[in-house]
ChimeraX commands (.cxc) that place a marker at each C-alpha (Angstrom):
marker #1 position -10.61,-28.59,-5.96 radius 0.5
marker #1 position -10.27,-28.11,-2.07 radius 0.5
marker #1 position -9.78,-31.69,-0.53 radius 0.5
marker #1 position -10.13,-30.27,3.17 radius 0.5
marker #1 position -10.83,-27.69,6.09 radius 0.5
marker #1 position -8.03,-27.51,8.29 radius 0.5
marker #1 position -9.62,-25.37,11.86 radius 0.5
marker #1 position -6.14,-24.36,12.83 radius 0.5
marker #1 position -5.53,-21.61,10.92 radius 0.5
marker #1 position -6.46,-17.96,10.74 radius 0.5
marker #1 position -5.68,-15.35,7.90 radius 0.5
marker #1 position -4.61,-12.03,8.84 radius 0.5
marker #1 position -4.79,-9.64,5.87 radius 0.5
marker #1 position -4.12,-5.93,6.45 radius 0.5
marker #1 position -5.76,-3.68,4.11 radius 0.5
marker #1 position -5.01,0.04,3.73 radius 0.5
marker #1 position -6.36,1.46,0.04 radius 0.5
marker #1 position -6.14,-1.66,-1.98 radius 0.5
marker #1 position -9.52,-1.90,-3.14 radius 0.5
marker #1 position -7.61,-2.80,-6.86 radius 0.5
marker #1 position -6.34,-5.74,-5.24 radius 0.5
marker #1 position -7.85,-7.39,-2.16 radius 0.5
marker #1 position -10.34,-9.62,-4.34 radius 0.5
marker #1 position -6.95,-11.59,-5.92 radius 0.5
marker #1 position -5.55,-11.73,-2.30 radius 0.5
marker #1 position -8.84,-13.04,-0.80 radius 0.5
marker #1 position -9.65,-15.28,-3.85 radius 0.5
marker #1 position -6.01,-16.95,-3.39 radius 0.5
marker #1 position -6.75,-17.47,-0.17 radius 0.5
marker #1 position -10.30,-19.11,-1.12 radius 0.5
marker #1 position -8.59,-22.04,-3.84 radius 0.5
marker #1 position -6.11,-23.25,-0.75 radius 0.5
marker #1 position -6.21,-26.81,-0.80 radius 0.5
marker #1 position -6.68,-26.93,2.74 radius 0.5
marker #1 position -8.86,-23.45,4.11 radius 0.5
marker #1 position -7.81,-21.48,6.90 radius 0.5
marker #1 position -10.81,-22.01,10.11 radius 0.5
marker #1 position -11.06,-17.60,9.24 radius 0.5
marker #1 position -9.96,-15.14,7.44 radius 0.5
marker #1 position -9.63,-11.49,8.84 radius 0.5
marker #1 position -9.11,-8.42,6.86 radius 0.5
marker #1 position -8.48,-5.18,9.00 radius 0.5
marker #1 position -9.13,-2.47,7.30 radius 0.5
marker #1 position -6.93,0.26,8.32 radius 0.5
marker #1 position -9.17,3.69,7.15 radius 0.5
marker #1 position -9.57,3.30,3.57 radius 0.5
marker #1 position -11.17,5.37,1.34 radius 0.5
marker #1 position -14.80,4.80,-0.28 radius 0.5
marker #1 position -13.46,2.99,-2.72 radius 0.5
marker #1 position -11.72,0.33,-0.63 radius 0.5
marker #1 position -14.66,0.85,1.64 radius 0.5
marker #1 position -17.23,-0.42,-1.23 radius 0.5
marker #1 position -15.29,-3.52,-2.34 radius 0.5
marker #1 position -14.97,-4.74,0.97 radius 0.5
marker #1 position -18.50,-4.17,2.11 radius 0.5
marker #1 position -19.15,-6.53,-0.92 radius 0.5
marker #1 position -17.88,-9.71,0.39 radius 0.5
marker #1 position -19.95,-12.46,1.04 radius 0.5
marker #1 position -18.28,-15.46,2.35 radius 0.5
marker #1 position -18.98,-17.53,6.13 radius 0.5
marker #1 position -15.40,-17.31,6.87 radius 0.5
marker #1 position -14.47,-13.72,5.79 radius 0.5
marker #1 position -14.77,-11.30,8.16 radius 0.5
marker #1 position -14.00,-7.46,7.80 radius 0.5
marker #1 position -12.95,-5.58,10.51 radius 0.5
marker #1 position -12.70,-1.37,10.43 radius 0.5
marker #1 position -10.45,1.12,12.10 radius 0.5
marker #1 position -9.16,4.50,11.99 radius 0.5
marker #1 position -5.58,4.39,9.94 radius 0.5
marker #1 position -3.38,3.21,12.29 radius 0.5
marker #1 position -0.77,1.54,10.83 radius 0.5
marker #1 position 0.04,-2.21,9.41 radius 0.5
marker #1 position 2.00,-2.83,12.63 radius 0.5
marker #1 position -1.40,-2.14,14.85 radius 0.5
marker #1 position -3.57,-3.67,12.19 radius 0.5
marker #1 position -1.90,-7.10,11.85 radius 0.5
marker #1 position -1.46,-7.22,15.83 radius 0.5
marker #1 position -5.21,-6.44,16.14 radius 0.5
marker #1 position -6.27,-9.02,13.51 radius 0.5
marker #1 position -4.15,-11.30,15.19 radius 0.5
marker #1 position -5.42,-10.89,18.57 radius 0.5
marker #1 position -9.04,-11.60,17.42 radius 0.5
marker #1 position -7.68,-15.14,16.65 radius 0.5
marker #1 position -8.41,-18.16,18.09 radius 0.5
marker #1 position -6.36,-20.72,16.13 radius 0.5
marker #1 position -2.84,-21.84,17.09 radius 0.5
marker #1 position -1.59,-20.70,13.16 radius 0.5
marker #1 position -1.68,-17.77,11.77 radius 0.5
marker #1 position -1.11,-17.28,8.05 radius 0.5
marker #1 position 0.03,-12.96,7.41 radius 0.5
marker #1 position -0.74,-11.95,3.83 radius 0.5
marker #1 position -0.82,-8.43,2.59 radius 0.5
marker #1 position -3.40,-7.28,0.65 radius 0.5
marker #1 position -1.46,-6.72,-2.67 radius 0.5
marker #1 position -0.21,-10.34,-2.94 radius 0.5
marker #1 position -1.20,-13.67,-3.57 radius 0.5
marker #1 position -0.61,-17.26,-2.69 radius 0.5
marker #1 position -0.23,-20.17,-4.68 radius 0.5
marker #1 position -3.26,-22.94,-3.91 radius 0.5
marker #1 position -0.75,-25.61,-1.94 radius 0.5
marker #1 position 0.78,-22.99,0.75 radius 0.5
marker #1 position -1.15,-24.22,3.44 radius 0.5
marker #1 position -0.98,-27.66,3.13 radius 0.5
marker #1 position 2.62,-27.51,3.00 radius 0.5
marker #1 position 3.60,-24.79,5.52 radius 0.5
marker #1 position 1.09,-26.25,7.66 radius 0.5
marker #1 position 2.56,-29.47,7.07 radius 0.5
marker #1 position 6.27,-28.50,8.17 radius 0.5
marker #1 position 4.60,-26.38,11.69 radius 0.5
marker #1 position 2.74,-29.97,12.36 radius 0.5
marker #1 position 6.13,-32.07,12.23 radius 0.5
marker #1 position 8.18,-30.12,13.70 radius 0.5
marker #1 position 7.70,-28.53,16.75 radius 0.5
marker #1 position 11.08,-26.81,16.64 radius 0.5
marker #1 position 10.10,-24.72,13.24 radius 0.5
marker #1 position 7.66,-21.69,14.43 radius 0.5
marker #1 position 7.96,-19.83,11.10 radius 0.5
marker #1 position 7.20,-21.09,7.46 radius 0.5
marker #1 position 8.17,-18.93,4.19 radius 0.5
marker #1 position 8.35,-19.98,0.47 radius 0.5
marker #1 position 10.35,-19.02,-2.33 radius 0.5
marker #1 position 8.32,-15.88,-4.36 radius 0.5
marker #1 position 8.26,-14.15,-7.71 radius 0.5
marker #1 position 7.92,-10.73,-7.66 radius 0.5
marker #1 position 4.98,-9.31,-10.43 radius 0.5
marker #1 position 3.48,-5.77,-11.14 radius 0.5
marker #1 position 4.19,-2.96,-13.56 radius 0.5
marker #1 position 7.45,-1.94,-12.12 radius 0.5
marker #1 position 8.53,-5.66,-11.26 radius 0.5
marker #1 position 11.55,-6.34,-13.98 radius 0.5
marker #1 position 12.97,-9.13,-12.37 radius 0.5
marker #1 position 11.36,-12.44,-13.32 radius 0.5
marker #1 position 14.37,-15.03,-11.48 radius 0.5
marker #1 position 12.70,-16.68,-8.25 radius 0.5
marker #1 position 13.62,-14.93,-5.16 radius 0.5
marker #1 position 14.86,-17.76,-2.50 radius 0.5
marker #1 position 15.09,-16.28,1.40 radius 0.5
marker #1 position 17.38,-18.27,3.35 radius 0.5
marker #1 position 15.77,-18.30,6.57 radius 0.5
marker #1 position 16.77,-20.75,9.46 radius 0.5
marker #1 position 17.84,-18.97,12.62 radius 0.5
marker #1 position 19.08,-15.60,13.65 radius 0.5
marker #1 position 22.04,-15.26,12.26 radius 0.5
marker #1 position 20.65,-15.82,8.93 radius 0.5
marker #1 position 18.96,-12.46,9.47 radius 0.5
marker #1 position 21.62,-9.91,10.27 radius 0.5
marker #1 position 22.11,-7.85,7.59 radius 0.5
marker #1 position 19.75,-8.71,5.63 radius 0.5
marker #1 position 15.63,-9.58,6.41 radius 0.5
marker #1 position 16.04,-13.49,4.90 radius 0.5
marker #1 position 12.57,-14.22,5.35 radius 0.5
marker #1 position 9.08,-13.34,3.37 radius 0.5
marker #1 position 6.40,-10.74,5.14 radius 0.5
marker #1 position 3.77,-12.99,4.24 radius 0.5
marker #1 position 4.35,-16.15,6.20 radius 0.5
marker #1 position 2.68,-18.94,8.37 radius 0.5
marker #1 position 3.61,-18.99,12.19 radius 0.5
marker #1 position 2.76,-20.58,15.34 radius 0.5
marker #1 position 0.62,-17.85,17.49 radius 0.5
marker #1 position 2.82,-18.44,20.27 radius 0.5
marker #1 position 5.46,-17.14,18.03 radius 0.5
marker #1 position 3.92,-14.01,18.38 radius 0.5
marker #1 position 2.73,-13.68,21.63 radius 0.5
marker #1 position 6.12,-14.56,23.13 radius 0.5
marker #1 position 7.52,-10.70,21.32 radius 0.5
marker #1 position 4.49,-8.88,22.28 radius 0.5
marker #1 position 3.40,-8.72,18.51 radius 0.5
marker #1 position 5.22,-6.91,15.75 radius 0.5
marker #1 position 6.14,-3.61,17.44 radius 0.5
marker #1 position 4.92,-0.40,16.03 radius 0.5
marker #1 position 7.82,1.69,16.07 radius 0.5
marker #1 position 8.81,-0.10,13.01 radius 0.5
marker #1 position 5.50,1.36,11.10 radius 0.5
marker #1 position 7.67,3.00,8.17 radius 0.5
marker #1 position 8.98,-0.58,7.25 radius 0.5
marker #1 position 11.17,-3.52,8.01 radius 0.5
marker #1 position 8.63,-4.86,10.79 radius 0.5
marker #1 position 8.87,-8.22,9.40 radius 0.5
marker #1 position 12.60,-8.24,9.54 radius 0.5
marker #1 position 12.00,-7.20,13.28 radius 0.5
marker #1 position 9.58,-9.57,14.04 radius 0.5
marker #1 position 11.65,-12.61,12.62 radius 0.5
marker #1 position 14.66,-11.06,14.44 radius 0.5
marker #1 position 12.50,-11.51,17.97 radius 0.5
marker #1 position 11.14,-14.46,16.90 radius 0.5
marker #1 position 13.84,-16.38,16.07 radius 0.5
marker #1 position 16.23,-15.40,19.27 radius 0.5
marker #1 position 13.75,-17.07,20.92 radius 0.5
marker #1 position 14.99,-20.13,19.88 radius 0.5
marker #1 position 12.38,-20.80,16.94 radius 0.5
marker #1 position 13.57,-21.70,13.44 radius 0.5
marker #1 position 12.60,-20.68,10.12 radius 0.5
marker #1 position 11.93,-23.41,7.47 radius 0.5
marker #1 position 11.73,-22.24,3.56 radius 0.5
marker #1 position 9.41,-24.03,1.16 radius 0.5
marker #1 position 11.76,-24.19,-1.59 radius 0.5
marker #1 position 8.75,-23.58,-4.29 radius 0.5
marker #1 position 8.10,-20.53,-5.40 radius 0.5
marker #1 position 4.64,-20.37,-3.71 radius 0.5
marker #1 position 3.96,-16.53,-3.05 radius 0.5
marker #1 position 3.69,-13.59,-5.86 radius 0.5
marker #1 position 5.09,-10.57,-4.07 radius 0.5
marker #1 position 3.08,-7.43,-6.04 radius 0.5
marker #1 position 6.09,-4.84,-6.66 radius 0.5
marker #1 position 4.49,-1.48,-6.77 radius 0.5
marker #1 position 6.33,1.89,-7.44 radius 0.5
marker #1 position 5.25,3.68,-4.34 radius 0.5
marker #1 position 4.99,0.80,-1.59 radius 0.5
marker #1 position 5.50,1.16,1.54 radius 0.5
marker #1 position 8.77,-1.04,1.26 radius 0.5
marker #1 position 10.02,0.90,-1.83 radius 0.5
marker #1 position 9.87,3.55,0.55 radius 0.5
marker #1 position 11.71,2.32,3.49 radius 0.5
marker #1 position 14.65,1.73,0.70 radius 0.5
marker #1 position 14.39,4.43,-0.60 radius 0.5
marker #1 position 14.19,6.79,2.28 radius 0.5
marker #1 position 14.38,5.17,5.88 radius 0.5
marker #1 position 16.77,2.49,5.21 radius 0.5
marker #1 position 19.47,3.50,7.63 radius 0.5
marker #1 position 17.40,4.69,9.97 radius 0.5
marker #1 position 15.52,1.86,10.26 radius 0.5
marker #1 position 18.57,-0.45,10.23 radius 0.5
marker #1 position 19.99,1.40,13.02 radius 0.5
marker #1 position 16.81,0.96,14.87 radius 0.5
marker #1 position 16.85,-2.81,13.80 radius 0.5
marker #1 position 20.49,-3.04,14.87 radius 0.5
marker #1 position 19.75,-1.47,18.53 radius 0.5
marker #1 position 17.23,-3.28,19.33 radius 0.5
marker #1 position 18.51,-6.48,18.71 radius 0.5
marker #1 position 21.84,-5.51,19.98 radius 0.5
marker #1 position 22.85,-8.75,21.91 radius 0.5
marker #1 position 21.84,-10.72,19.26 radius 0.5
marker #1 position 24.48,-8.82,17.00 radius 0.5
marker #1 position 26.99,-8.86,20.13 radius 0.5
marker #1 position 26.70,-12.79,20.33 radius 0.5
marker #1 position 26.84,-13.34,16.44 radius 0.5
marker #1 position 29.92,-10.43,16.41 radius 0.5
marker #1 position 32.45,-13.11,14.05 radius 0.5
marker #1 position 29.62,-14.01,12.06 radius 0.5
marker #1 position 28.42,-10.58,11.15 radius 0.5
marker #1 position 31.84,-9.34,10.24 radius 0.5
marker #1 position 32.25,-11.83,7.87 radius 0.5
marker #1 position 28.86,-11.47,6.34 radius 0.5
marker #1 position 29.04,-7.65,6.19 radius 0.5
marker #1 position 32.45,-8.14,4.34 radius 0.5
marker #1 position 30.90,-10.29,2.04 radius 0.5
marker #1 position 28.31,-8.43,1.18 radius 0.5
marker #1 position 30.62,-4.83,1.03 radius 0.5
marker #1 position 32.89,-7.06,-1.68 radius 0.5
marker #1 position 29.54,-8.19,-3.68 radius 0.5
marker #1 position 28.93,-4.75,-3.63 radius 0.5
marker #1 position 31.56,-2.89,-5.02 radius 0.5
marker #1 position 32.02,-5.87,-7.81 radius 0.5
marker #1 position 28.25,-5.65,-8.96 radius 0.5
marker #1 position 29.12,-1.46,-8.93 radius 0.5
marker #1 position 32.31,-2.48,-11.20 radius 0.5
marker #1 position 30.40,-4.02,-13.63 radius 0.5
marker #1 position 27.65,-1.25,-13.61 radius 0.5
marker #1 position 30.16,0.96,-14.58 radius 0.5
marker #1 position 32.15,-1.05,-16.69 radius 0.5
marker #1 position 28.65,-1.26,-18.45 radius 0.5
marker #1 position 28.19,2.17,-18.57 radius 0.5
marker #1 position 31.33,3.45,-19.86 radius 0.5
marker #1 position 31.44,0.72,-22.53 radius 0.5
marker #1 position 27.57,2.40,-23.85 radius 0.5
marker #1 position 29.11,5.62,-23.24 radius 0.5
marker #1 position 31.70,4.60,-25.70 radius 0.5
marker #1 position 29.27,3.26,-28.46 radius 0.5
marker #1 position 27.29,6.85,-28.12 radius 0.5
marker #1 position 30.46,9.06,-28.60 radius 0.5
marker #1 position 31.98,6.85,-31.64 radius 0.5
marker #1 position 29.20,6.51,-33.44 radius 0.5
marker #1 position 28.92,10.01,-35.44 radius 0.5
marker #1 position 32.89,9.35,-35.89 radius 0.5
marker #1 position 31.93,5.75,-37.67 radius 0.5
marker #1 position 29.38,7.47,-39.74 radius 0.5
marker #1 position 31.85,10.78,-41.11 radius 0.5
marker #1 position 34.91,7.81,-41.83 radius 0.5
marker #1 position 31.66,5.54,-43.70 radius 0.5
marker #1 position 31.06,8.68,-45.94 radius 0.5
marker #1 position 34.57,9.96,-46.76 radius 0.5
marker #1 position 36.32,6.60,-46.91 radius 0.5
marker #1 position 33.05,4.09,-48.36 radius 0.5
marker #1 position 36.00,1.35,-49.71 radius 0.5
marker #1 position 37.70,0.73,-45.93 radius 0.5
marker #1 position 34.34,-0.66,-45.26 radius 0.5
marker link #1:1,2 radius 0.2
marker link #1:2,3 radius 0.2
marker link #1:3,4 radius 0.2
marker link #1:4,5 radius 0.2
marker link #1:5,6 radius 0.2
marker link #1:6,7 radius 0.2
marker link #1:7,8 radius 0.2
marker link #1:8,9 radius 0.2
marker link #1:9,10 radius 0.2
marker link #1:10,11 radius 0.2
marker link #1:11,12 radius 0.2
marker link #1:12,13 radius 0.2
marker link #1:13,14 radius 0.2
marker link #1:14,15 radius 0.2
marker link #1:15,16 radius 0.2
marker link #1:16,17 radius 0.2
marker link #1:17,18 radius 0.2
marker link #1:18,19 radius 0.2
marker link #1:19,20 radius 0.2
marker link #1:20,21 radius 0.2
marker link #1:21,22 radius 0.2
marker link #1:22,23 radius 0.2
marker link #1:23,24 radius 0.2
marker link #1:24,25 radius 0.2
marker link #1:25,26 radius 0.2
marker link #1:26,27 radius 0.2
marker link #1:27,28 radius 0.2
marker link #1:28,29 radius 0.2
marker link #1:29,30 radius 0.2
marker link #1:30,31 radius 0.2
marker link #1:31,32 radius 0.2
marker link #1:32,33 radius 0.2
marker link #1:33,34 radius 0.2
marker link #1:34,35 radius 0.2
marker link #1:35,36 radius 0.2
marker link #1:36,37 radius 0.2
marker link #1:37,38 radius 0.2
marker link #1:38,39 radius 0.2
marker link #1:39,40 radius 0.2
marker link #1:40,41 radius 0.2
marker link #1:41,42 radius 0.2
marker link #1:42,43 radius 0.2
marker link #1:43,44 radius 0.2
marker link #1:44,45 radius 0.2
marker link #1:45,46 radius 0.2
marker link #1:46,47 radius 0.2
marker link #1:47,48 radius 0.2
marker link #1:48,49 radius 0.2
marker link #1:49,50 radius 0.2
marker link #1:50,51 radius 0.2
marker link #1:51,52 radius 0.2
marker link #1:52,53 radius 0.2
marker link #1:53,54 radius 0.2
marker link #1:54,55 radius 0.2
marker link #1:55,56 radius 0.2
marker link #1:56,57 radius 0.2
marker link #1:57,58 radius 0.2
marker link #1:58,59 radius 0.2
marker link #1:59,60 radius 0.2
marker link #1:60,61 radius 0.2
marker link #1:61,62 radius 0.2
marker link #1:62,63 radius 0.2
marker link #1:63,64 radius 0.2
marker link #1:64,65 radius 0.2
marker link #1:65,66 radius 0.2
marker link #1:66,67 radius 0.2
marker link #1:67,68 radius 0.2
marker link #1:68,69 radius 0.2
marker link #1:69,70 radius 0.2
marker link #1:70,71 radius 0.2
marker link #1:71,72 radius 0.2
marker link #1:72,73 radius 0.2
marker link #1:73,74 radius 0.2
marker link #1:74,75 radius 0.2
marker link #1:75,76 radius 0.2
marker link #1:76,77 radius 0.2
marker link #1:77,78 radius 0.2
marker link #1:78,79 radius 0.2
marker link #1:79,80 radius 0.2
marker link #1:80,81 radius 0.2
marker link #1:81,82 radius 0.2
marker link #1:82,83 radius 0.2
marker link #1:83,84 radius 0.2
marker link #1:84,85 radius 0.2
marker link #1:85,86 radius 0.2
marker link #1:86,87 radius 0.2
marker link #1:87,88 radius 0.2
marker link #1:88,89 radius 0.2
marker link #1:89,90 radius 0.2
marker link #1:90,91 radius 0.2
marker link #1:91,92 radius 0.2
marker link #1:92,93 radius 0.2
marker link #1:93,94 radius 0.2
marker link #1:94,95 radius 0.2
marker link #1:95,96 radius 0.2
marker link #1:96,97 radius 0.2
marker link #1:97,98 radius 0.2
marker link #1:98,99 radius 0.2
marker link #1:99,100 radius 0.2
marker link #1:100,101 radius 0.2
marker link #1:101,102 radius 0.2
marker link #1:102,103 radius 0.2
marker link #1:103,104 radius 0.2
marker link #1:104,105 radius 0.2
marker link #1:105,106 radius 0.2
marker link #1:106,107 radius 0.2
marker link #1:107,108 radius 0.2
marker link #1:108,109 radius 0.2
marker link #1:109,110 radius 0.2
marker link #1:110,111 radius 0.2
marker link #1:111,112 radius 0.2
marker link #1:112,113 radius 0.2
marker link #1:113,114 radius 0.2
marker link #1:114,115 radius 0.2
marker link #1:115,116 radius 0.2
marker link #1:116,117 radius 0.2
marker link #1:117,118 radius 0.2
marker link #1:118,119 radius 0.2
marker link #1:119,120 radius 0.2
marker link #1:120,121 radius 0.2
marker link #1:121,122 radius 0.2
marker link #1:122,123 radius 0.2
marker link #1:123,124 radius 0.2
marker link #1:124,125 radius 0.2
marker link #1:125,126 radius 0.2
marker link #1:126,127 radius 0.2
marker link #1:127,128 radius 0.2
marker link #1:128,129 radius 0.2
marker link #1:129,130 radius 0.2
marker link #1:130,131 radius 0.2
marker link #1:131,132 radius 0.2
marker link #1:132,133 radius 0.2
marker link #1:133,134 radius 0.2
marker link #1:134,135 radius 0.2
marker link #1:135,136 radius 0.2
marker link #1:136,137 radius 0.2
marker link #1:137,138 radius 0.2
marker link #1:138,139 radius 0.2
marker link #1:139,140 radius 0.2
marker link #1:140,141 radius 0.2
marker link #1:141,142 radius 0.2
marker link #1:142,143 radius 0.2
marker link #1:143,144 radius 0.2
marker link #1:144,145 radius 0.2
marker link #1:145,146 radius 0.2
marker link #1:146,147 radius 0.2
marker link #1:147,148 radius 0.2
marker link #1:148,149 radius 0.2
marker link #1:149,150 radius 0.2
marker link #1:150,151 radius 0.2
marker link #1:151,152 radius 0.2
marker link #1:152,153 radius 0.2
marker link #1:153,154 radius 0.2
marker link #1:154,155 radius 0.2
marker link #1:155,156 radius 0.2
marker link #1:156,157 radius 0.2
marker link #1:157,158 radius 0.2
marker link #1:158,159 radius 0.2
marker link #1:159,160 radius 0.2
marker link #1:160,161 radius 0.2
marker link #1:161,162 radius 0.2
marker link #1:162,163 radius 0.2
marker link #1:163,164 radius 0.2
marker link #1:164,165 radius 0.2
marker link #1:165,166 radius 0.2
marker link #1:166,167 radius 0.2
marker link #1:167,168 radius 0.2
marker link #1:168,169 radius 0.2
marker link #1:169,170 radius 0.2
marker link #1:170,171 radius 0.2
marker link #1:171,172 radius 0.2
marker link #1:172,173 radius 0.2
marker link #1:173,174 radius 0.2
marker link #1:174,175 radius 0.2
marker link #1:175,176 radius 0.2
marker link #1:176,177 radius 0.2
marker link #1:177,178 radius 0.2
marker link #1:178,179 radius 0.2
marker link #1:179,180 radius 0.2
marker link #1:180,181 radius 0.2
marker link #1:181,182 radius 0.2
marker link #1:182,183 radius 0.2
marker link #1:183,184 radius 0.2
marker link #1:184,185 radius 0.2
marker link #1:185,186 radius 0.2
marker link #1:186,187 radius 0.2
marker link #1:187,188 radius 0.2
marker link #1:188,189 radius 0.2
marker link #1:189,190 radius 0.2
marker link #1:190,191 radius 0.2
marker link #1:191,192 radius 0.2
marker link #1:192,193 radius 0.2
marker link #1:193,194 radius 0.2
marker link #1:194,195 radius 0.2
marker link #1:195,196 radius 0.2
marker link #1:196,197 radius 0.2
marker link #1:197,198 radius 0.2
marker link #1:198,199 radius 0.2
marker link #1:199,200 radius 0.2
marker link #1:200,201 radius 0.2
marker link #1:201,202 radius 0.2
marker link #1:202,203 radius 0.2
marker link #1:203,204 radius 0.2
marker link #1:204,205 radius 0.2
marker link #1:205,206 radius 0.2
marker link #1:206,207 radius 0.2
marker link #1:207,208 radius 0.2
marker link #1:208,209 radius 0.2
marker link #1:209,210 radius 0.2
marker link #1:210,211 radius 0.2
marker link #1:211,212 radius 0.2
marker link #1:212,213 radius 0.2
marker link #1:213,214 radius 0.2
marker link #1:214,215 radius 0.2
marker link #1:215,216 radius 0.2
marker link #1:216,217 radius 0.2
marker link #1:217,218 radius 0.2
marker link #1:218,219 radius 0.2
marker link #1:219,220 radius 0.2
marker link #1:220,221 radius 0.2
marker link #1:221,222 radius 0.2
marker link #1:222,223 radius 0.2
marker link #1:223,224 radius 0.2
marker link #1:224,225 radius 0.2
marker link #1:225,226 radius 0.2
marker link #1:226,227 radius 0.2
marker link #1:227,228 radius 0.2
marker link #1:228,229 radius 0.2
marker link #1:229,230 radius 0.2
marker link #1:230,231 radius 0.2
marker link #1:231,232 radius 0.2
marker link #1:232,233 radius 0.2
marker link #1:233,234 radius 0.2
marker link #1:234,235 radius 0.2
marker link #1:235,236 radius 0.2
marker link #1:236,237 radius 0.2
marker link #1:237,238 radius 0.2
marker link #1:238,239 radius 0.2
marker link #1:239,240 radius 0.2
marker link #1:240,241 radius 0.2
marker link #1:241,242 radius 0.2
marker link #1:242,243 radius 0.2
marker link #1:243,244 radius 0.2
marker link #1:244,245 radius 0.2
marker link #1:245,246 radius 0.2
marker link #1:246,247 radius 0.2
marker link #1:247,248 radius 0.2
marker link #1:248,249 radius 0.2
marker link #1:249,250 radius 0.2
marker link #1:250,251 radius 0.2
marker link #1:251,252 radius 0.2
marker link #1:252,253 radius 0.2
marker link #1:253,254 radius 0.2
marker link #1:254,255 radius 0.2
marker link #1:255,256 radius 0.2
marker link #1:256,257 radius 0.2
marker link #1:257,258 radius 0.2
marker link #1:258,259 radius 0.2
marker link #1:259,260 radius 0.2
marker link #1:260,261 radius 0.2
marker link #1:261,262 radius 0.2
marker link #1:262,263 radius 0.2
marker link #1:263,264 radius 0.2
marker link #1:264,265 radius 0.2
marker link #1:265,266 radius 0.2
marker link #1:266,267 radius 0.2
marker link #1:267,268 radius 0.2
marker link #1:268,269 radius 0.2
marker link #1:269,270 radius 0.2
marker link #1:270,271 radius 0.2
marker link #1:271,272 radius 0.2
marker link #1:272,273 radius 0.2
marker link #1:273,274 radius 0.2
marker link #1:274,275 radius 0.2
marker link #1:275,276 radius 0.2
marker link #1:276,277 radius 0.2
marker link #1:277,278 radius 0.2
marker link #1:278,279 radius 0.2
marker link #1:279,280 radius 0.2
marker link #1:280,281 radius 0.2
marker link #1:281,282 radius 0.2
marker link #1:282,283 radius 0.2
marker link #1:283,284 radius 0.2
marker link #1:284,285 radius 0.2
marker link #1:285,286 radius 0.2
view
């Protein structure tokens, strides 16, 4: 049951193609416990079938905006320039909020004036989703982010967050634009506070756009990341050495066990026909 309208927050939800999905984003969006002042979906050249589902919604504070495919990057910056509200939440179109995010990030961005970002913890869900632990981002400040993005696409931020980096910057289109724009955000001076509740469900799809920045852009894009936040990773030199060892030694220990894992199946596989021939010709050692 929604208790109140809160008129300082818009929804931007870029939507390229999801026509399968954008009703569960929407309707998660719709059962807040506070409501956003507007909700924006930019649709970024989708097919007919897209097309059709979102020429089908009816609400006062949805409003659907088309444009030729330009990219999330372009399509989240244009959403968010058509709003007038001092918050914005970002929510892809795959992925859904649980009812209290809102309230609560809104919540944290009202008391503290020093916070400009607000993630959650998340599950991840979908047909090629197999882990089921909660997923906690650190967040914080900068330093938090340097080799790794420790903060959730989908968050709620102060528009003058955004307007202080010029928007999230399109050169990043292939992927890791959120880890960019936190990165810019945060040197700043802004902070990143984590709701520690897992109150987003991340949609983990085989061909996604971030499965395919892993999977095929990863270095390039972390080079990119790394050069254009260069002074950040000058200033933070002691800190990133010791994180980047830390995470080389997790590394090669979770590898260890992978192959300790491996070999120890391997094993199983090649002793097995031996176990049956010594089970038929000697049947009393059993």
């Amino acid at each position: 049951m929604m208790e109140s309208t809160v008129q300082a927050v818009t929804v931007v939800i870029p939507c390229y193609n999801d026509g399968a999905f954008i009703m569960d984003a929407l309707n998660s969006i719709l059962r807040q416990t506070v409501l956003p002042e507007r909700i924006i979906i930019i649709d970024d050249g989708s097919g007919a079938e897209t097309m059709s589902v979102l020429k089908s919604i009816k609400n006062n504070i949805v409003e659907v905006v088309y444009q030729t495919n330009q990219g999330v990057c372009t399509a989240r910056n244009n959403g968010i320039g058509k709003a007038t509200s001092s918050y914005i939440l970002t929510l892809d179109a795959d992925d859904i909020f649980e009812p209290t995010f809102i309230e609560k990030a809104k919540h944290i961005l009202d008391s503290d004036m020093k916070v400009g970002v607000v993630c959650c913890h998340y599950k991840e869900f979908g047909n090629s989703s197999k882990n089921k632990d909660i997923i906690k981002p650190k967040g914080k400040i900068t330093q938090d982010f340097l080799v790794k993005n420790n903060g959730v696409a989908s968050a709620l931020f102060r528009k003058k967050c955004w307007e202080e980096v010029n928007g999230y910057d399109v050169n990043f289109d292939k992927g890791y634009e959120d880890w960019d724009f936190w990165l810019s955000v945060l040197s700043q001076g802004w902070e990143m506070r984590i709701i520690q509740e897992p109150l987003f469900n991340y949609r983990k799809k085989i061909h996604s756009r971030d499965t395919m920045a892993l999977a095929q852009f990863d270095k390039e894009l972390k080079m990119k990341i790394f050069l254009k936040h260069k002074k950040v990773y000058e200033s933070s030199i002691d800190v990133f050495a010791q994180q980047m060892i830390l995470r080389n030694t997790m590394l090669v220990t979770n590898l260890n066990k992978t192959k300790e894992g491996l070999e120890f199946q391997l094993g199983k596989i090649i002793l097995k026909p031996i176990r049956i021939i010594k089970r038929l010709l000697f049947p009393s050692n059993e």
